[in-house]
N, C-alpha and C positions, 0 to 999 in steps of 0.2 A: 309632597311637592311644595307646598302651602308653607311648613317650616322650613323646611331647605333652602328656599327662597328668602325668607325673611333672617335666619341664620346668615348668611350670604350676605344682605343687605349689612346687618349689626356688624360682621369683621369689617365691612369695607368706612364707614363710617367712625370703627373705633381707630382706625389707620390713618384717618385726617391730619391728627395734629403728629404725624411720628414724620422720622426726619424726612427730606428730600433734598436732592440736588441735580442736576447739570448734568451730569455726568451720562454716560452711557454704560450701563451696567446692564452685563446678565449673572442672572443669579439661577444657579441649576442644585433646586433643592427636592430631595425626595423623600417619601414616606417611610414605613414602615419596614425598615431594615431588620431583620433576625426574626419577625414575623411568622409563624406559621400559617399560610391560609389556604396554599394548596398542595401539598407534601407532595404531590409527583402526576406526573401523566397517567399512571397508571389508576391515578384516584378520579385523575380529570375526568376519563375514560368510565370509569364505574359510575359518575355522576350524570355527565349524556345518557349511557344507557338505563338508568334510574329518570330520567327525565327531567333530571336539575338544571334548569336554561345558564348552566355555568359557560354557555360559548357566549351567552347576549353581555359578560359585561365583560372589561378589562381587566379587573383585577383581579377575576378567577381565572379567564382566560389564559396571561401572562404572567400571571405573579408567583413566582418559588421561591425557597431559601436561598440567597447567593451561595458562590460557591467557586470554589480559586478560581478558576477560567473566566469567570463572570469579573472578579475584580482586576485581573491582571491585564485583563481586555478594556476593560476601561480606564486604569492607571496607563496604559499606553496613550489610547487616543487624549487624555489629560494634562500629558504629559507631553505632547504636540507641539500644543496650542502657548503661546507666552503673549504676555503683555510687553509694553512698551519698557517696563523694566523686568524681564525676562520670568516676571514669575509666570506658573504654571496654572492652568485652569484649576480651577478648586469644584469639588464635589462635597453638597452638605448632605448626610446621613443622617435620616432622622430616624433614631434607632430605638427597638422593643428591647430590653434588657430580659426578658422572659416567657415563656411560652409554658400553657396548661401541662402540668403531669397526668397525661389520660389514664395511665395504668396505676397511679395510687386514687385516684379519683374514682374509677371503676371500682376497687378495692376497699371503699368506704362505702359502696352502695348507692355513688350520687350524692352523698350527706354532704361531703368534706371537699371543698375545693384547697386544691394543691399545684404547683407549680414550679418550674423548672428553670436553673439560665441559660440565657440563650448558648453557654458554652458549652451546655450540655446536650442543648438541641442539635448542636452542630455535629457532636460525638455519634447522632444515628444514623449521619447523611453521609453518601460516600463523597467524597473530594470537596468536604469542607473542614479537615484537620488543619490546614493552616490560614485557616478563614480570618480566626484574630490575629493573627502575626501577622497578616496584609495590612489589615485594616492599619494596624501601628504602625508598619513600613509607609502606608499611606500618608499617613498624619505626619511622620516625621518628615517626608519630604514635600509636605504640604501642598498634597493635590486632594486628602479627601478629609474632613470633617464630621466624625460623629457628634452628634447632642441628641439630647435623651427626648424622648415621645411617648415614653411612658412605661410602663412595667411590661406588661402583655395588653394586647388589642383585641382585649373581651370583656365585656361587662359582665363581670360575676355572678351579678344577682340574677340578671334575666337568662344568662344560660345554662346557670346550673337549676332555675324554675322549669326550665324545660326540659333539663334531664331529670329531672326528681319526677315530674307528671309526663315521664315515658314518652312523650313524645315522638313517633316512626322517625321522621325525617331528622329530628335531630342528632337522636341515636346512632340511624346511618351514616351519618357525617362525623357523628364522635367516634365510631368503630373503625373510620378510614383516620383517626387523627388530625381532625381539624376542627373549628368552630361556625364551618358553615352551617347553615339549616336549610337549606333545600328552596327557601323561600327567600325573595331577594328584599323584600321589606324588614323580616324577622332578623335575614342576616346581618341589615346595614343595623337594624338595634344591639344585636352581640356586639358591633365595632365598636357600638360607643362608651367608651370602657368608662370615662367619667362622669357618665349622665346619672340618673339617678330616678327613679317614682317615687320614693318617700325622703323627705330629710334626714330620718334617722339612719341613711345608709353613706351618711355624707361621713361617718367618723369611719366606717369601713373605706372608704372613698380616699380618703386622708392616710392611713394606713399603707394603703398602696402607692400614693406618690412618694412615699417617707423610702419606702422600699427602692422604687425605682432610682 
């Protein structure tokens, strides 16, 4: 709680001198677009009855791959709304360009982290085939906005250490396809895909944004 707080404090403090103005602005910016973190109800469902407190936070609770209904429904209500010179609300997308390959990861014994584009991940999900052709339709009529937020939303080092030392709950969560870990402390350190324990993981670190 202790750094989250003080993390907290540092963005707001390094935001002082960036612009401002007058204006009345809203800005409707969201995270972790193309994300995998909780691949279906069905996983939700094996994680309660495992005893994983995935109903206590939002992100596990609510959060899936989008998926055409999901964007077409909100290009609608986006599509609404106009300003005073008739543009259209805008949606920013802060978008994961990739997500863990479980099945060649598995296939390496844990060694070898490997990974996947998100256009791929799209290909396993039912009625997300014309998932990128929205998103473009979006942008061109400029109600939604992708920008990048990073490659995938795992810290490499720390959860493939947990799957190398066998870890129960990890496992069980790599087995259902995702990078939870059962524990909501362990899991918030998987999210943090740029963080780092040693410096010498910063040229792996570098790697990854070159990618994304």
């Amino acid at each position: 709680m202790k750094k989250r707080l003080i993390q907290s404090a540092l963005r707001n403090i390094k935001n002082i001198p960036g612009w401002r103005t007058v204006r009345r602005i809203v800005v409707v910016e969201s995270d972790d677009w193309g994300s995998i973190r909780m691949p279906s109800t069905k996983v939700y469902n094996a994680f309660i009855k495992k005893g994983f407190p995935v109903n206590k936070g939002l992100y596990n609770r609510y959060d899936c791959l989008e998926n055409e209904t999901d964007l077409l429904n909100l290009f609608d209500v986006l599509s609404s709304f106009k300003d005073i010179h008739y543009n259209p609300a805008v949606f920013t997308a802060n978008c994961i360009v990739a997500n863990p390959d479980f099945e060649k990861i598995k296939q390496s014994g844990f060694n070898e982290y490997h990974y996947e584009l998100v256009t791929d991940t799209l290909k396993k999900y039912p009625n997300r085939e014309k998932v990128m052709s929205i998103w473009k339709e979006g942008l061109e009529h400029k109600i939604f906005k992708p920008q990048s937020h990073g490659r995938e939303h795992v810290n490499i080092e720390r959860w493939m250490k947990m799957l190398k030392n066998k870890d129960p709950n990890t496992l069980f969560c790599f087995d259902h396809q995702t990078t939870f870990s059962g524990n909501g402390e362990q899991d918030y350190n998987f999210m943090e895909a740029l963080d780092y324990d040693d410096k010498a993981q910063i040229i792996n670190l570098n790697t990854v944004l070159e990618d994304g």
